[in-house]
BANUMAR-745247 format. One line per 10 residues: number of its first residue (from 1); their letters; for each residue x, y, z of C-alpha. Coordinates in steps of 0.1 Angstrom, whole numbers, plus 5000, padded with zeros to 4 digits. Example, Ala and Ser with C-alpha at 12.3 -4.5 7.8 and 13.67 -1.06 7.14 Angstrom:
<rs>
1> as> 5123:4955:5078 | 5137:4989:5071 $
</rs>
This chain:
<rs>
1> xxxxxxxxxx> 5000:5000:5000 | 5015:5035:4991 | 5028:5052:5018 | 5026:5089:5019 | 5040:5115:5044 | 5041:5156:5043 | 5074:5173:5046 | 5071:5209:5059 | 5103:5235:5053 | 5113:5270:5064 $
11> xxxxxxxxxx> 5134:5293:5054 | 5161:5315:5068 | 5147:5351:5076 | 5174:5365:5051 | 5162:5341:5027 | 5140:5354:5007 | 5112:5333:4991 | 5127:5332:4955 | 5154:5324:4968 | 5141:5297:4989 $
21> xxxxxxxxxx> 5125:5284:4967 | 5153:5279:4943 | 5173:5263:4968 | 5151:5237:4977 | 5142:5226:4939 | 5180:5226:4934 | 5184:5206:4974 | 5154:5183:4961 | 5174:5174:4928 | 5209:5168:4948 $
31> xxxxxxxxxx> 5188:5139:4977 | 5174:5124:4947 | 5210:5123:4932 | 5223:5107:4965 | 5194:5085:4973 | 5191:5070:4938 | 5167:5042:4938 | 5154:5046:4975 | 5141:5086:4965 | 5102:5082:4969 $
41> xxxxxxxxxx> 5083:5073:4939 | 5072:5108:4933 | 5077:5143:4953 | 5047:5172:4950 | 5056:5206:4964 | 5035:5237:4972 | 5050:5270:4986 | 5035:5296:5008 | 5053:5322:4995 | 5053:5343:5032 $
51> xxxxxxxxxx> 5064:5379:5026 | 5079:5374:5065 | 5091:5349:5087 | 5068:5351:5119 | 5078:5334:5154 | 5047:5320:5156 | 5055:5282:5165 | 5016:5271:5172 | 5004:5272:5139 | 5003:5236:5119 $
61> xxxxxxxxxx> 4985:5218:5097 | 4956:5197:5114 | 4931:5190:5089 | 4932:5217:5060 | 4952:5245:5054 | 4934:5278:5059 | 4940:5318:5060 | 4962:5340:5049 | 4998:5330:5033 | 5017:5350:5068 $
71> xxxxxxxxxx> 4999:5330:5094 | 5020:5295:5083 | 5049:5290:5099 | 5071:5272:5075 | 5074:5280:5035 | 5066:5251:5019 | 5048:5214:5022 | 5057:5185:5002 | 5033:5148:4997 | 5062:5126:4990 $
81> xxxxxxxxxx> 5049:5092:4983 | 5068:5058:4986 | 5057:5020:4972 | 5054:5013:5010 | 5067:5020:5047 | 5093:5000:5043 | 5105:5019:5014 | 5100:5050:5034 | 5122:5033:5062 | 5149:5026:5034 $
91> xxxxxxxxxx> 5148:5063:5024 | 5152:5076:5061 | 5182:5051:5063 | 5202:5062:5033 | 5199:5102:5042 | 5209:5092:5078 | 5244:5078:5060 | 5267:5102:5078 | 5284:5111:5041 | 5251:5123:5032 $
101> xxxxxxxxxx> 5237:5133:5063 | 5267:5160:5059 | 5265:5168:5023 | 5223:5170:5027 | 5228:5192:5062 | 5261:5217:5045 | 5232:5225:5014 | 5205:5236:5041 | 5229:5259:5058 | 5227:5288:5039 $
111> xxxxxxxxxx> 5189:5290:5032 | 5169:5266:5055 | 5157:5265:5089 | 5164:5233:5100 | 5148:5232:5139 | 5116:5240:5121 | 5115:5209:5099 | 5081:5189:5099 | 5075:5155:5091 | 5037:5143:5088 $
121> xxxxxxxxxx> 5025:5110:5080 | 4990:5110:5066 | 4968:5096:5091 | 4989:5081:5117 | 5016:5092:5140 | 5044:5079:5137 | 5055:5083:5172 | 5065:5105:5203 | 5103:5106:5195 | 5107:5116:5161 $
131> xxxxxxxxxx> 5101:5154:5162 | 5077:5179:5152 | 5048:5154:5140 | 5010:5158:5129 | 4981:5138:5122 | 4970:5149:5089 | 4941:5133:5071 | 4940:5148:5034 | 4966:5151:5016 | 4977:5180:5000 $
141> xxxxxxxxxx> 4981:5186:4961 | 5004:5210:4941 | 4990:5218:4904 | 4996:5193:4880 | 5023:5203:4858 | 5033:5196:4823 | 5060:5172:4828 | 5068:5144:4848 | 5095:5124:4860 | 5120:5105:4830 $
151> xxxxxxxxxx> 5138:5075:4836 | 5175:5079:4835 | 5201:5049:4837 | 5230:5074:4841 | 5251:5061:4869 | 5257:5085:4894 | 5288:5086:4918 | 5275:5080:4951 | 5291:5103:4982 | 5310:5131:4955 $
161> xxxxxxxxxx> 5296:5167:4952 | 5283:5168:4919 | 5300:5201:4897 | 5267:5213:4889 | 5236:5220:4906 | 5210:5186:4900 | 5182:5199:4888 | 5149:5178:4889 | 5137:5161:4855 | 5170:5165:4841 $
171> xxxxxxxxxx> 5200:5139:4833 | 5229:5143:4849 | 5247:5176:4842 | 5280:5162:4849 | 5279:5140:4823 | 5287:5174:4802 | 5321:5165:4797 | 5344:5150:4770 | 5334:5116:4762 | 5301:5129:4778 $
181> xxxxxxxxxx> 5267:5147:4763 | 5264:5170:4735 | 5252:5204:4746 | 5221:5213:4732 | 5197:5245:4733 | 5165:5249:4727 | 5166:5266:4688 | 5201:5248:4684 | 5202:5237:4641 | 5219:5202:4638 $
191> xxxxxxxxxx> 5229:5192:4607 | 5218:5221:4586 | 5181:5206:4590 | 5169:5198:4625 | 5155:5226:4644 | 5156:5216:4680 | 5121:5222:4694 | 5119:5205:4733 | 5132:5176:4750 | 5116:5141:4748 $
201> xxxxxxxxxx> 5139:5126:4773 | 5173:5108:4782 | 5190:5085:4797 | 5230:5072:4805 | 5240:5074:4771 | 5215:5099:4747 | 5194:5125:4750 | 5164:5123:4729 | 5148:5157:4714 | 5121:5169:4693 $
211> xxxxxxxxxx> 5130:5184:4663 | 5115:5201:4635 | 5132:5187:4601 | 5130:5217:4577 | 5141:5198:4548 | 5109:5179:4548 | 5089:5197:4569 | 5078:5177:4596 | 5083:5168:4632 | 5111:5140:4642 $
221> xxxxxxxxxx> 5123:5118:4673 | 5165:5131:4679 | 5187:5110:4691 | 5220:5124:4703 | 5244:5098:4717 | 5271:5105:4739 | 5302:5107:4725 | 5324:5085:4704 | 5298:5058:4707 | 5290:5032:4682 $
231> xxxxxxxxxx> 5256:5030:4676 | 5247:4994:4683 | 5207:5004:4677 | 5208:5023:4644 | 5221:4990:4628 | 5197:4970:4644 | 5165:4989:4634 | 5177:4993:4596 | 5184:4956:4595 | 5145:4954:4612 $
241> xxxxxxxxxx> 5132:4977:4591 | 5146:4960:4559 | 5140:4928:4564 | 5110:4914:4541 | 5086:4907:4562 | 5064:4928:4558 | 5034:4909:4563 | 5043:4901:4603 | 5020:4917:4628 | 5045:4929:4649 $
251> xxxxxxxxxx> 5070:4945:4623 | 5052:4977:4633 | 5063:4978:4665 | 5099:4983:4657 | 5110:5018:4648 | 5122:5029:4613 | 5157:5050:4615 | 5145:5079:4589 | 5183:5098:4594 | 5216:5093:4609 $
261> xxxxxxxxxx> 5245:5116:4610 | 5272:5129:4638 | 5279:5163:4650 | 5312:5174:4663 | 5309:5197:4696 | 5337:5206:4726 | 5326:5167:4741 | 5335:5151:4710 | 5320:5135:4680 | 5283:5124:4682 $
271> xxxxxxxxxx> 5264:5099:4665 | 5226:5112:4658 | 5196:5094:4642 | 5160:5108:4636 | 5127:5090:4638 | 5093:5093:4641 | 5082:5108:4671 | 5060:5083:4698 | 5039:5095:4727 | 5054:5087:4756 $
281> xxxxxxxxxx> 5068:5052:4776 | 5039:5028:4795 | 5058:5035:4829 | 5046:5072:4829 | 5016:5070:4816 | 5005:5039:4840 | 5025:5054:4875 | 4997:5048:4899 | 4967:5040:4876 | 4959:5015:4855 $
291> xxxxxxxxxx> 4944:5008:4817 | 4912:4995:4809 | 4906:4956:4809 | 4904:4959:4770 | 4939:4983:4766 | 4955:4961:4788 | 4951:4935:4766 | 4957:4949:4736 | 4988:4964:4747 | 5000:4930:4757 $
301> xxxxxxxxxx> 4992:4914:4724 | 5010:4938:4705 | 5041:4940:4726 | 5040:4897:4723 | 5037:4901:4687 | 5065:4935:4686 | 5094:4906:4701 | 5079:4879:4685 | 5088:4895:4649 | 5121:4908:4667 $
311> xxxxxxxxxx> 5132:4872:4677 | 5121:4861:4644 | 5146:4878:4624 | 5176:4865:4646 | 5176:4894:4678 | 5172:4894:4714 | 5160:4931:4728 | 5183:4921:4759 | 5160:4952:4779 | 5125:4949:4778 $
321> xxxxxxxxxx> 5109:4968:4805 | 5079:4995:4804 | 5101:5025:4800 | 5113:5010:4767 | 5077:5006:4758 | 5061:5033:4740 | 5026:5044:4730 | 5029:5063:4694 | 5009:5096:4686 | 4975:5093:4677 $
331> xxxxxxxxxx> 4978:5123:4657 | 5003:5141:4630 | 5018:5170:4648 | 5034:5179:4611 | 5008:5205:4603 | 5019:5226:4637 | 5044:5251:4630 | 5068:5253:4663 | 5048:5284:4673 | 5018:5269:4667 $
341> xxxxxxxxxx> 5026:5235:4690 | 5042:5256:4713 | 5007:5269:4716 | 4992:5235:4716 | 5017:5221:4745 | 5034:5248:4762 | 5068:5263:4762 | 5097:5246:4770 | 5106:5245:4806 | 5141:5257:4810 $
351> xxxxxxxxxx> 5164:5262:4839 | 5196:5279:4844 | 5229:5256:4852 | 5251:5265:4876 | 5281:5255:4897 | 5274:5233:4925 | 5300:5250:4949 | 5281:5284:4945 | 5309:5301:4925 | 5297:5331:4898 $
361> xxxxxxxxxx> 5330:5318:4874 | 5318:5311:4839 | 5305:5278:4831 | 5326:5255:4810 | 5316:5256:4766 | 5312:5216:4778 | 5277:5223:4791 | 5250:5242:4779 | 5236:5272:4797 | 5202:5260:4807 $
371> xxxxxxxxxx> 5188:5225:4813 | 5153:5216:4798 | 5131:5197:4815 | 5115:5169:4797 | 5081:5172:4775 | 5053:5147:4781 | 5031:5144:4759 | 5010:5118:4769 | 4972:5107:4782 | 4975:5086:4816 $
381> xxxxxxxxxx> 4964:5051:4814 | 4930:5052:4824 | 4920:5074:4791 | 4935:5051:4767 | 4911:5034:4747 | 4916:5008:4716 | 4928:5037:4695 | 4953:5041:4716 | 4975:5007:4721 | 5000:5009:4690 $
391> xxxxxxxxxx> 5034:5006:4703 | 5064:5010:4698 | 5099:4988:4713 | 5128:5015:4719 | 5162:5015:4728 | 5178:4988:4712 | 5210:4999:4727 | 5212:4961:4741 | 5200:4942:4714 | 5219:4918:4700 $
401> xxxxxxxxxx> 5222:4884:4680 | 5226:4851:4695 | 5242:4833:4668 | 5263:4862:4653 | 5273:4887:4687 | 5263:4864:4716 | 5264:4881:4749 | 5268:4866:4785 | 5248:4869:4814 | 5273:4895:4832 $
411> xxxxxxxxxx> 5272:4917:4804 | 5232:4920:4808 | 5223:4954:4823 | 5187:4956:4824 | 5173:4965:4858 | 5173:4936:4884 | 5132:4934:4892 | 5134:4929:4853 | 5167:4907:4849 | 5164:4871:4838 $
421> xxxxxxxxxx> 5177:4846:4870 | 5200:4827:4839 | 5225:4864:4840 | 5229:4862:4878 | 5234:4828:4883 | 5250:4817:4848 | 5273:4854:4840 | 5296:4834:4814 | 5274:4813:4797 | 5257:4833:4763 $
431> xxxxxxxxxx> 5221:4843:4767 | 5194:4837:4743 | 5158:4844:4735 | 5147:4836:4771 | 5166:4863:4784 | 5134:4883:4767 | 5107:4864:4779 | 5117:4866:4816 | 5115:4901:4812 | 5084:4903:4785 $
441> xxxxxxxxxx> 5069:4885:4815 | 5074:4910:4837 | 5063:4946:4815 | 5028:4920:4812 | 5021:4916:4843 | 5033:4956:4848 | 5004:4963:4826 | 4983:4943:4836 | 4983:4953:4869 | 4989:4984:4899 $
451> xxxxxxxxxx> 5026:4965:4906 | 5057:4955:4892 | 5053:4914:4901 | 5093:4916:4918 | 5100:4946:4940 | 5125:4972:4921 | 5136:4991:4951 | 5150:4963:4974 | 5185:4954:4975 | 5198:4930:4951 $
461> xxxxxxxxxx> 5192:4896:4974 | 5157:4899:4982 | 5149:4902:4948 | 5160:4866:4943 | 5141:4857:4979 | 5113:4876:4961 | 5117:4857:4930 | 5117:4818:4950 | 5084:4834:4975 | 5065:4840:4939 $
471> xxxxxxxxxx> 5075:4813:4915 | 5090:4784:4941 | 5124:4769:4945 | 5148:4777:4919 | 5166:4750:4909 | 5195:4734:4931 | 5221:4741:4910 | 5217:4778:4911 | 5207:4779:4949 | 5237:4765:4958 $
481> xxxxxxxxxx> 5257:4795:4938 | 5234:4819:4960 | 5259:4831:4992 | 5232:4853:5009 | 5207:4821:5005 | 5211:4815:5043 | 5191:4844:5055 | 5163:4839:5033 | 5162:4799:5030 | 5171:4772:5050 $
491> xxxxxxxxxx> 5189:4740:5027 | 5159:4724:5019 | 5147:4760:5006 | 5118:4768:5026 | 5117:4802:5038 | 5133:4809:5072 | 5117:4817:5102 | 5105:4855:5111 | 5108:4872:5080 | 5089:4883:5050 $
501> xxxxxxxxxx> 5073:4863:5025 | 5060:4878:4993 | 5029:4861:4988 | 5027:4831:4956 | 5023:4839:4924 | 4984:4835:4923 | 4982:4856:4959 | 5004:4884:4940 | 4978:4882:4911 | 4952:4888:4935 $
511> xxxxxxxxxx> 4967:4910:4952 | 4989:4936:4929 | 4963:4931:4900 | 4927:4922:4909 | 4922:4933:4945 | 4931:4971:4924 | 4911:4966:4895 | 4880:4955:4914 | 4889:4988:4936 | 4891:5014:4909 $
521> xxxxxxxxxx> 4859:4993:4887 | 4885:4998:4856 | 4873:4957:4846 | 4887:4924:4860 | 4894:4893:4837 | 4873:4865:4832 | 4878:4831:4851 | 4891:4810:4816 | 4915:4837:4818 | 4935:4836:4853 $
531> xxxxxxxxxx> 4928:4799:4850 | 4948:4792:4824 | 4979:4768:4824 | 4967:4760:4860 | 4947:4725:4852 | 4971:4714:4830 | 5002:4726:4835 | 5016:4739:4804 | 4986:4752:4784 | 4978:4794:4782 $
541> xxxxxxxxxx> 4962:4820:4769 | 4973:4848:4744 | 4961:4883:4740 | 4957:4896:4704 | 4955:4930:4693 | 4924:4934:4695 | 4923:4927:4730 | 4903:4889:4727 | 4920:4859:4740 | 4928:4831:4719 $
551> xxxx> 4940:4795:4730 | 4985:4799:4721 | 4983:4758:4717 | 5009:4754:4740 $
</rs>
């Protein structure tokens, strides 16, 4: 059950609210830069805005918020929300790290009050010894803005100052460096033709940006990779997009390179490709909500039938997870000038960069002047209908071929709640086409249901005790492998005594799936449906795209 708590701030009386506010966005952006994975799912902020900074100490929230801006006593209130309390508990331990208790604590000094910070958990107390804390029953919402959250895989050094200030829905400024990302303003002309328009997203090794191809006068997908990189993916998708086949159902979920060309900047030289442009990934548009019975399906089917047509012409994706998932546009955009879609979707939200340490020196030609948040233009799950379930696979930076570039299991970086078992416990043997289905496994059941089906903000052991609670014993000869198996498992592997155990896969059906469909009245699936391959053993059901089920005759 999400867990949700309200985080109260105040700032210095020589602070002034500008300022304060600045600060904190920036202070926000460097915990979630420290925390990495154990930063709450998501982090709404409101601001008072106080034009002083009363003593007043009797004056919190109780119930609702009410009167005028100068009778609160702090300058801001946060919901942060977290998959659970343990996940909260995680997040209270890794800012409690003394290295980043310090770092966290030096960024306050200058701009917040820290004996006036607040924590509230929403409907319960969390106890007598932690501080200033408040039953609240509502939570509080901040407007609904036009961007959310991107995923980024860009590693960040844990415990090192960064050189610039983090700023929130960006990648990683650092990463602005030779070898490193090419800087890129909004405006910015690459290759005599693409007129950069806003930012679609990024992640360790691209940045991805709308563009407006002049030559041909329409809107394109650009791809900017870091640095003297080869581009794995653009060879993929023109081998794809070649092949003839074009009578396979799920050829049309691979995307067609339309361009590629490199640009030389002061980080190096950058390969770039252009392609259509696609909506956005299934992970934003499905983060706390879920699609209709019938979209669920469909998307499923599709996605099968998008790696089916993959695997048929000799590839394994090698990443398969809901980020890399995305819903295409249900519209042209072509006919919008950039004023015109500007209009349409807003302006693109830009920030300043600046040095970390505070300093007014010029910044380095290796980054650009101003960050830009990222664009979403997206419907959230519950509005999709039929119309809206064609998809498309992206990033295809880990694809490869079995038979012609096999990869091993240690060389397999998709996330670990989405990691097949055979690249932990077999890293030197070659992985094939079951690598994807572990993980196709996995985005269906993400879209299916509320949940991912294993937990992807645990540490790296409990996800294997997470994977044994929900499927059974693994077999012995990888058990054996597993060091950490004694505080989960005894020998025979049963579960040891006094802790947690994740319930069976049909009680995690129940309860990460059903229990929230039959809540929200967004459709449940019919009994033929969650009964199948249970009476005998081997045979299922498949979802086509038109969101029926048909027997697979397995």
């Amino acid at each position: 059950m999400p867990f949700k708590i309200l985080l109260k701030a105040t700032r210095l009386p020589e602070t002034s609210p500008s300022t304060f506010k600045s600060r904190l966005e920036a202070h926000i952006a460097l915990v979630k830069h420290l925390t990495g994975p154990d930063f709450p799912l998501s982090h709404r902020r409101s601001y008072i805005d106080r034009p002083t900074t009363p003593s007043s100490e009797g004056t919190y929230p109780t119930t609702v918020l009410l009167g005028q801006q100068s009778d609160f006593s702090f300058d801001s209130i946060a919901e942060l929300t977290f998959e659970d309390e343990a996940a909260f508990e995680r997040f209270q331990a890794k800012v409690r790290e003394p290295e980043i208790a310090k770092l966290i604590q030096e960024d306050e000094k200058g701009w917040s009050d820290r004996g006036k910070l607040g924590i509230v958990v929403l409907g319960e107390k969390l106890g007598d010894n932690v501080g200033m804390i408040h039953r609240v029953k509502p939570p509080i919402h901040s407007p609904a803005t036009r961007h959310t959250v991107s995923y980024s895989t860009t590693p960040h050094p844990q415990y090192q100052l960064p050189k610039y200030t983090p700023i929130d829905d960006t990648e990683y400024l650092d990463r602005y460096e030779p070898g490193g990302y090419h800087p890129i303003m909004i405006g910015d002309v690459l290759h005599s033709r693409y007129t950069i328009v806003d930012k679609l997203g990024y992640g360790g090794y691209s940045t991805v940006w709308l563009a407006r191809d002049t030559k041909l006068d329409r809107y394109v997908a650009l791809k900017v990779l870091i640095s003297d990189t080869t581009c794995n993916e653009v060879r993929v998708l023109r081998a794809l997009s070649t092949a003839n086949t074009s009578a396979h159902p799920g050829r049309d979920s691979i995307p067609v390179p339309l361009d590629e060309f490199t640009v030389t900047g002061p980080n190096g030289t950058h390969t770039c490709y252009t392609m259509l442009p696609a909506r956005s990934n299934l992970r934003e548009v499905s983060y706390s909500r879920l699609f209709p019975v019938d979209v669920a399906r469909a998307l499923c089917g599709r996605l099968v039938s998008g790696v089916a047509y993959l695997h048929s012409q000799g590839y394994v994706h090698g990443d398969i997870h809901l980020r890399n998932i995305l819903s295409t546009l249900p519209t042209n955009l072509d006919n919008l000038s950039i004023e015109e879609f500007y209009t349409e979707y807003g302006n693109p939200e830009i920030y300043p960069i600046t040095l970390f340490d505070g300093s007014t020196s010029a910044l380095s030609p290796n980054v650009p002047p101003k960050a830009v948040s990222t664009l979403f233009l997206g419907i959230h799950a519950g509005e999709f209908t039929l119309q809206d379930t064609r998809i498309l696979l992206c990033d295809f930076g880990e694809t490869f071929s079995p038979s012609v570039n096999p990869r091993l299991g240690e060389d397999c970086h998709t996330p670990m709640a989405f990691c097949p078992p055979e690249a932990i416990f077999e890293p030197k043997a070659p992985l094939s086409y079951s690598a994807d289905m572990w993980s196709l496994a996995t985005a269906i059941w993400e879209i299916l249901g509320m949940k991912v089906v294993f937990s992807t903000d645990v540490p790296y052991d409990e996800v294997i005790a997470h994977w044994m609670d929900v499927l059974g014993p693994m077999p012995w000869e990888w058990f054996e492998k597993w060091d950490e198996r004694g505080r989960f498992f005894d020998e025979n592997r049963r579960a040891v005594e006094g802790r947690y155990v994740w319930a069976n896969l049909e009680g995690a059906f129940e309860e990460c799936v059903r229990v929230y469909r039959r809540k929200h009245t967004i459709g449940d699936f019919d009994e033929d449906e969650t009964a199948g391959g249970e009476a005998d053993g081997g045979g299922g059901a498949a979802v086509g795209v038109d969101g029926k089920v048909g027997d697979t005759g397995l």
